[in-house]
Backbone as JSON, one array per atom type, in Angstrom:
{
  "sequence": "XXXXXXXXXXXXXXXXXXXXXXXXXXXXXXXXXXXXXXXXXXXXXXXXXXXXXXXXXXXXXXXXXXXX",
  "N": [[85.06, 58.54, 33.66], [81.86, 56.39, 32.12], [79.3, 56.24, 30.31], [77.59, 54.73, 30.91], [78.46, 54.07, 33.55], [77.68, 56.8, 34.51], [75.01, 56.72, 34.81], [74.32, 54.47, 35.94], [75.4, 55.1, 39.04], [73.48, 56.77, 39.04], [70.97, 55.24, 39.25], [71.49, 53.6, 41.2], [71.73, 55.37, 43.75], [69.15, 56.77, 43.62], [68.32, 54.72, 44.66], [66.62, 52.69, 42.5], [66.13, 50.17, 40.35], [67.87, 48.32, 37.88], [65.56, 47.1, 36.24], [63.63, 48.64, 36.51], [63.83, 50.87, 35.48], [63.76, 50.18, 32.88], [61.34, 49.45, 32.79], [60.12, 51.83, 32.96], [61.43, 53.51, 30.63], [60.7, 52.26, 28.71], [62.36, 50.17, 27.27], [63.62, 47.07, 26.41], [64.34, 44.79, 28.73], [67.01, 43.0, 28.48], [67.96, 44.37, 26.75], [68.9, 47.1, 27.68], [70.48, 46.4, 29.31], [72.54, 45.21, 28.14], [73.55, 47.48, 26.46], [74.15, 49.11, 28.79], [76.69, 47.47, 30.03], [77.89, 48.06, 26.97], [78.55, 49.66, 27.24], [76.72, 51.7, 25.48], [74.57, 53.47, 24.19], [71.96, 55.28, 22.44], [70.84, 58.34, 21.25], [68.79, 58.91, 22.01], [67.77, 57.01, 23.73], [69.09, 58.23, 25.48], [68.15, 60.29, 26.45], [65.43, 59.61, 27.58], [66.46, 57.74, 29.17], [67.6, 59.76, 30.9], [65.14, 61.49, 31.75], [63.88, 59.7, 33.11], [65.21, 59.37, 35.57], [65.99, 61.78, 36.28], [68.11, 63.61, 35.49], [69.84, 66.12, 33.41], [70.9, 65.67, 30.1], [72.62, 67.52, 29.52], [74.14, 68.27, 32.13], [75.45, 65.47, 32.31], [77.16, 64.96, 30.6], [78.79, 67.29, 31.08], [79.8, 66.16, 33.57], [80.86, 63.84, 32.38], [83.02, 65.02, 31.07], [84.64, 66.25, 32.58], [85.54, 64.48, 34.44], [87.64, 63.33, 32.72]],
  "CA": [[83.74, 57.97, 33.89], [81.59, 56.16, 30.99], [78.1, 57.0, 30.7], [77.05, 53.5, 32.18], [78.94, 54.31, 35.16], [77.17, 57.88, 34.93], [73.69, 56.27, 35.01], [74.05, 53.33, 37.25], [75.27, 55.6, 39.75], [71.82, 57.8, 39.48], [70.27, 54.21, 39.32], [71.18, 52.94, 42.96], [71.62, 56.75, 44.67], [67.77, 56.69, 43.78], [67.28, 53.31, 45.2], [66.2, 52.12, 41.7], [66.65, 48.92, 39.88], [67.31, 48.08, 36.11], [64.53, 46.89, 36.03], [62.72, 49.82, 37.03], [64.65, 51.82, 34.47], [63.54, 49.19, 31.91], [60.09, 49.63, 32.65], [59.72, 53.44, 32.55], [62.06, 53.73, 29.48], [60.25, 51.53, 27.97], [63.44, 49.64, 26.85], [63.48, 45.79, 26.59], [65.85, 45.03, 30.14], [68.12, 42.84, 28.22], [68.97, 45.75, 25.95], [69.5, 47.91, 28.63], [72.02, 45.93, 30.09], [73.74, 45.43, 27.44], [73.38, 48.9, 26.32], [74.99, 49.27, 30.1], [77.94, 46.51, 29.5], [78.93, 48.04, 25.99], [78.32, 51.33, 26.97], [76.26, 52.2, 23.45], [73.16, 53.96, 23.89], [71.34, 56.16, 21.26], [70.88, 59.82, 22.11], [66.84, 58.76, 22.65], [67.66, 56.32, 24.52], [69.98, 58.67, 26.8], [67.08, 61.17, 26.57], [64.21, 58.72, 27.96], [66.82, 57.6, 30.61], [67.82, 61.57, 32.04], [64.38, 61.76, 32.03], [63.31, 58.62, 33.97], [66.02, 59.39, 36.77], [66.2, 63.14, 36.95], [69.42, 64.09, 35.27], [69.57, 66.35, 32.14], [72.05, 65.32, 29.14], [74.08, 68.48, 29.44], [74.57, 67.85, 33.07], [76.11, 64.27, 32.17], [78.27, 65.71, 29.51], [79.51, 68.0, 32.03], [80.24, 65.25, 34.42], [82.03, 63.12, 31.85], [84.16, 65.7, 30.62], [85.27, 66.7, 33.89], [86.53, 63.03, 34.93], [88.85, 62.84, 31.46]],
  "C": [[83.07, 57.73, 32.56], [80.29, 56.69, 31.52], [77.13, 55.86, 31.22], [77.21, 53.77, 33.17], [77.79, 55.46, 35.59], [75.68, 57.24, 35.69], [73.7, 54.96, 35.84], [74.41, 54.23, 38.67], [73.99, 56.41, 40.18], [70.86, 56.57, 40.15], [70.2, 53.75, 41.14], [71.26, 54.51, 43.52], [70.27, 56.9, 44.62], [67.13, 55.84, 44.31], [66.62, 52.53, 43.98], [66.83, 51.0, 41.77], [66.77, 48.93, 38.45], [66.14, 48.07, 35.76], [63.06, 47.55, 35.69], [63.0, 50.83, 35.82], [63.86, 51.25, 33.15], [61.78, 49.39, 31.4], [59.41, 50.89, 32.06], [60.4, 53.96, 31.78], [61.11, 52.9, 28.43], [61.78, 50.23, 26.6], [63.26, 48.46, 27.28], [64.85, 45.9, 27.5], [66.6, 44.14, 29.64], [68.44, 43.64, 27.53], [69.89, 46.44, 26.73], [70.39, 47.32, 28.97], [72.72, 45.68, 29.08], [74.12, 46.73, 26.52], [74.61, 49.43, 27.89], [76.33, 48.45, 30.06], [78.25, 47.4, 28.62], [78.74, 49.73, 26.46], [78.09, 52.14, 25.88], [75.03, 52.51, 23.55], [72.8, 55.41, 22.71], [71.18, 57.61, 22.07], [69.09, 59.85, 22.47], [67.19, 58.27, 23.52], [68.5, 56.92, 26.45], [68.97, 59.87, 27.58], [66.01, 60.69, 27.27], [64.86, 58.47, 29.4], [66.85, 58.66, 31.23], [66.47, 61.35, 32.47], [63.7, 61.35, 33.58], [63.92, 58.81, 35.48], [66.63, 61.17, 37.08], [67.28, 63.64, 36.29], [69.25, 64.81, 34.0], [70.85, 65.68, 31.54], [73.14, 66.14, 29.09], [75.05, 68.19, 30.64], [75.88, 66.24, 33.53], [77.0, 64.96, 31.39], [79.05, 66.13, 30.04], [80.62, 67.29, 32.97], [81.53, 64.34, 33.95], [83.13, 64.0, 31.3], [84.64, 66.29, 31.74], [86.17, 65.56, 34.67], [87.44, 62.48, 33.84], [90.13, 62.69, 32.11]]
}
């Protein structure tokens, strides 16, 4: 699992939208998506998202190193 995958999955299981993500990150929504495409976000930017959608950073970590 990448950490796009991680976070688009939180994204619709919440019923969100990019968009929505975009807003309350405060992240311009073409970044984000391509931030989501290359799978390349900053460790703020992964920090602002957990936030926005409930998830901590260790918890993801966890997740991706468990689907290697």
């Amino acid at each position: 699992m990448k950490i796009s995958e991680y976070i688009e999955y939180h994204i619709k299981d919440q019923g969100r939208t990019k968009v929505w993500v975009a807003d309350r990150t405060e992240i311009n929504y073409k970044s984000l998506i391509t931030k989501l495409r290359t799978d390349c976000f900053t460790a703020y930017d992964l920090v602002k998202v957990s936030k926005v959608l409930h998830f901590s950073v260790d918890e993801m970590i966890e997740k991706l190193e468990e689907s290697r």
